[in-house]
N, C-alpha and C positions, 0 to 999 in steps of 0.2 A: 250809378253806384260810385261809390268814393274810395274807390283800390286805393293801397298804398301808392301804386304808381300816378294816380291821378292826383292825388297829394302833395307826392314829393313835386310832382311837375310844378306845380303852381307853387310848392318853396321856391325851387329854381327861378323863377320868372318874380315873381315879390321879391324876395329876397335881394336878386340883382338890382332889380328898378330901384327900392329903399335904398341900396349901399350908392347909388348914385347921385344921390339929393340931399340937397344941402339942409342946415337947421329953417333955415328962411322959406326954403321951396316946402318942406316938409309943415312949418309951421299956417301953410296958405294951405295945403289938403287938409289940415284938420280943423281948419276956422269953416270949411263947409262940410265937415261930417257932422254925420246925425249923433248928438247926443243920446247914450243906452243906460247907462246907468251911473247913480254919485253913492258912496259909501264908503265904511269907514277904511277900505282898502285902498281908497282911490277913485279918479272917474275914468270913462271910459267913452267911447265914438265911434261911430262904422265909418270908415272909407271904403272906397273904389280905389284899387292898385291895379292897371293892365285890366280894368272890366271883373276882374278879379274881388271880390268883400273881403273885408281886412278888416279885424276887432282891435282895436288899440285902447292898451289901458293906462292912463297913465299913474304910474306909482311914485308918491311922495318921496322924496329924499333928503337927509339933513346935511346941515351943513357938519355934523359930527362925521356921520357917512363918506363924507367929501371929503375932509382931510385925506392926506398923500398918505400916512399910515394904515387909512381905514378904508381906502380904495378898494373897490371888488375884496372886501374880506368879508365872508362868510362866518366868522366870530361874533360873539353876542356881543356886539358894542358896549351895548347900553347895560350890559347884565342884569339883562331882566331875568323874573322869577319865573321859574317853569310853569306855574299855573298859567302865565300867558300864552304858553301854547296852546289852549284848549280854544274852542272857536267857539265861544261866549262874551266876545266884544271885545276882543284883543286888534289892535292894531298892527300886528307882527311885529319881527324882530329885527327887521330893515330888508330895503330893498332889493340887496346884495341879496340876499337869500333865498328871494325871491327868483330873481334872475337867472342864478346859478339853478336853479331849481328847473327851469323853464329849457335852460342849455342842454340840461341832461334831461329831459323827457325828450326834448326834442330831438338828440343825437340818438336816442331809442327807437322812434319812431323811423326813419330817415336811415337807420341802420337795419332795420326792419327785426330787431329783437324785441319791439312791443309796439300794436297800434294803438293804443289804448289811452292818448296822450293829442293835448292842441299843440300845432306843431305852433314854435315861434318863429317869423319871419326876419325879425330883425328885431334887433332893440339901437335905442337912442338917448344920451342926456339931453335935456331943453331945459333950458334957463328961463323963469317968467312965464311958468305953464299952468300954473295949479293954484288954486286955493285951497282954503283953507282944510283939514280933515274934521268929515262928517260924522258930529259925535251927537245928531240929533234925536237919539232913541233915547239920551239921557237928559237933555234939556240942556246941558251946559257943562261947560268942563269941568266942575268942581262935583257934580254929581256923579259923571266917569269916576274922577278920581277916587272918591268916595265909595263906589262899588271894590276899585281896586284896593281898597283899604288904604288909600295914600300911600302906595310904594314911592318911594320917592324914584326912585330908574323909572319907574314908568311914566310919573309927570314927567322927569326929562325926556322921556322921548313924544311923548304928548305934546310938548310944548317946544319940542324943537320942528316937528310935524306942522305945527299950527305958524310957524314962524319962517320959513322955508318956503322958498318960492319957485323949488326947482324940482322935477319930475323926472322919473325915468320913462321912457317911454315904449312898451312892450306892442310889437306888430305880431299878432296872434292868429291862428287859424278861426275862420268865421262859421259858425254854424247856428243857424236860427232859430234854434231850441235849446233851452239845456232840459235835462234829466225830468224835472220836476214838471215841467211843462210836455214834454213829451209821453213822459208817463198818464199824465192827466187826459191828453187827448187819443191813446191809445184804450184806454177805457172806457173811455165816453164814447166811442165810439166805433170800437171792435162790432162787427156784423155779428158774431158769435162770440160766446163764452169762452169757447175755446182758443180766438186769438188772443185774449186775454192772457188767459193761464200759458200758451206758447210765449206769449213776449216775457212775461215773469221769469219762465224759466230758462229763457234766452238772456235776459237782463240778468238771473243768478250766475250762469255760465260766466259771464262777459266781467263781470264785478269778481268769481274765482280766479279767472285769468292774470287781469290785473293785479290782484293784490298778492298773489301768490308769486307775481313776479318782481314788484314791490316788495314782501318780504325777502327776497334772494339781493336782492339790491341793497341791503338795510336802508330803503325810504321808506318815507312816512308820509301823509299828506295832512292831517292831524285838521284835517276841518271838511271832508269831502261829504257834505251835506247836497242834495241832487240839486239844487240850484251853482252850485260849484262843477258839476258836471254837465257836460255836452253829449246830444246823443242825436242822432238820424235813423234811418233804415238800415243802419248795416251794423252800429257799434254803438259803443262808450266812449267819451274822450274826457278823460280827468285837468281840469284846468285851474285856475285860483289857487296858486301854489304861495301865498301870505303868511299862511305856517308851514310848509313844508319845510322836513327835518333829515339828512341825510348823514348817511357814517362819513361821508367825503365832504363834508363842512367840516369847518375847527372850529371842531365843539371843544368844550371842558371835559371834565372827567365827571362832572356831575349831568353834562346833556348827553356822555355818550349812556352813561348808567339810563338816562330817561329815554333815549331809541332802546333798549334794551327792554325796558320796563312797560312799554309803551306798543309793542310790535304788537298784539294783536288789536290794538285801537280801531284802523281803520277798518279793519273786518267786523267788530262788533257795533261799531256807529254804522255802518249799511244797516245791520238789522233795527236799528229804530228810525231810519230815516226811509227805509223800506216800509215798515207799518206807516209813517208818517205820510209818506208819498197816496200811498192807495187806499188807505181809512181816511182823507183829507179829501179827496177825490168822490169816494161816495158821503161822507158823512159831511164836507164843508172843513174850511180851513179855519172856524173859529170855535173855540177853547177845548183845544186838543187835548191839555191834558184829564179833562172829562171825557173827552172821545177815546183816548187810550186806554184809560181806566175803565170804564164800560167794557171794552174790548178785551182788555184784560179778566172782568169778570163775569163776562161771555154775557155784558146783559147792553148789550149796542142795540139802536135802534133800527139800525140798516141790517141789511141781510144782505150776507158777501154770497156769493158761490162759492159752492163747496172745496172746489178745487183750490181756488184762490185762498180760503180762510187758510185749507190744508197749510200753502205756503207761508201765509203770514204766521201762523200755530207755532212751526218749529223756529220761528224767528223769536217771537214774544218773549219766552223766558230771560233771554238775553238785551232787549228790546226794554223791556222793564228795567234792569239792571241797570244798562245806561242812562235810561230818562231818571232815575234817580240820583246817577252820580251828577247828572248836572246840573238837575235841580238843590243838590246838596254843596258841588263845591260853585255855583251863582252865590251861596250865602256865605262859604265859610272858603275862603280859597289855599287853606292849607288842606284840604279832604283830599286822599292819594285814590290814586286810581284803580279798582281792586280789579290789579291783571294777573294774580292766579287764580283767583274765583273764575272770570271770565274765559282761561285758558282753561280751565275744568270744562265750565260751560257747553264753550266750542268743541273739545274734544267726544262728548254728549253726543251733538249738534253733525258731526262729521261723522259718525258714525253710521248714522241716518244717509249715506251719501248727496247730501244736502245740494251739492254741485251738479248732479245728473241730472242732465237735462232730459232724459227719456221719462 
């Protein structure tokens, strides 16, 4: 089991060994880590610290970022447009933000007023660490840009990404599953229906928890899609903080208006990533949005169990809502996010005691 006390211990112990070692000693443990993932966030490696798994990612950084003024500043540098918040192929808003993000989840944890978070064991700059950012879903930079409607902030920070040789380097709590994959082999292979429907509503609990303590924080995670989260036998761990948005950045007066505008985001994107997770699982991960749309008009091919449809039922209305605004503002990226519709919605939704796990 993975208590908070078995956690922090091995912060303790990472932690200490990383603050030890040099950029050189450090740059020799990750020329023999396993490569895990490249995208448009960044890449990323497993090490061994003390016998200990250690996830490291490394995050792009400009030389904008690096100037002495723009040092650890949590300010939109680059001032980019709020629709790049949405986690439909943004590259974030710099690294700094990233980081500060990670600080405070992790002092949460570690403080033990939320588990619900990968702790970070250390972070590093490395000079000469990174290539180029992965903007291969689009064919090439001018197609990115293109979908962005040629912001010009946003080519700058595109093109300072692409030109930049220097990374941050985030030492992360290591867990061998995220959300998406655990969810999948929890179904597939639950003895009975019933663990099924138990983990569901264990997993509703665990996603109440956190967000609920998230909204009391004013954060935001603004892309917690279940590959973005980490999950075992005992919990949830929210990680991929690329867009994370908090009241204690220095924001503008227009991104504190959008943590305002935006607070029930990450509760309503669970609900379509939730259908996404378990109609993918039985139905196949390809052309979803037929599979949701079926699903939606009760004429799916698969046959859920009852209990479970039950669960996914009270998500859908809202579930639909969101798969629309994002296929709506992919086309047009001035389309606003309709959070009083959604705050009706959920209000609907909670009445139903949707969090009870009995």
């Amino acid at each position: 089991m993975k208590t908070l006390s078995k956690r922090t211990e091995k912060y303790t112990i990472v932690s200490n060994t990383l603050s030890c070692m040099s950029n050189q000693q450090l740059q020799a443990v990750l020329s023999t880590g396993k490569e895990m993932h490249t995208g448009i966030g960044g890449t990323s490696v497993q090490i061994d610290i003390e016998n200990i798994p250690v996830f490291v990612k490394r995050v792009p950084i400009t030389e904008l970022e690096l100037k002495p003024d723009n040092f650890m500043s949590t300010a939109n540098i680059f001032k980019l447009p709020m629709c790049y918040q949405y986690g439909i192929g943004s590259a974030g808003f710099s690294a700094w933000r990233e980081l500060a993000a990670h600080i405070m989840t992790t002092n949460w944890v570690i403080s033990g007023k939320c588990p619900n978070f990968a702790i970070m064991y250390s972070w590093r700059i490395i000079p000469n660490s990174l290539s180029k950012t992965d903007l291969s879903y689009w064919e090439s930079t001018e197609k990115y840009l293109d979908y962005w409607e040629n912001n010009e902030n946003i080519k700058e920070r595109i093109h300072g990404l692409n030109s930049t040789n220097a990374s941050v380097l985030l030492f992360l709590e290591h867990f061998p599953k995220n959300l998406h994959q655990y969810l999948k082999e929890v179904l597939s292979s639950s003895n009975t229906e019933l663990d099924s429907i138990n983990y569901l509503k264990k997993l509703n609990k665990s996603f109440g928890t956190v967000l609920e303590f998230m909204h009391e924080n004013s954060f935001l995670h603004m892309d917690a899609h279940f590959h973005n989260i980490l999950a075992d036998e005992d919990d949830i761990y929210l990680s991929d903080f690329g867009l994370a948005l908090s009241k204690n950045f220095d924001l503008s007066m227009t991104e504190h208006n959008f943590v305002k505008d935006q607070e029930n985001y990450d509760r309503c994107s669970y609900s379509v990533n939730l259908l996404h997770g378990v109609l993918t699982t039985y139905a196949g991960k390809d052309h979803w949005d037929k599979t949701l749309s079926d699903y939606l008009a009760n004429k799916q091919s698969i046959k859920l169990p009852d209990k479970i449809n039950e669960i996914l039922s009270k998500n859908a209305p809202i579930a639909e809502k969101m798969h629309t605004f994002y296929k709506e503002i992919q086309k047009d990226k001035s389309t606003p996010y309709p959070s009083n519709h959604m705050k009706e919605m959920l209000e609907i939704l909670q009445q139903g005691k949707y969090y009870d796990s009995n």
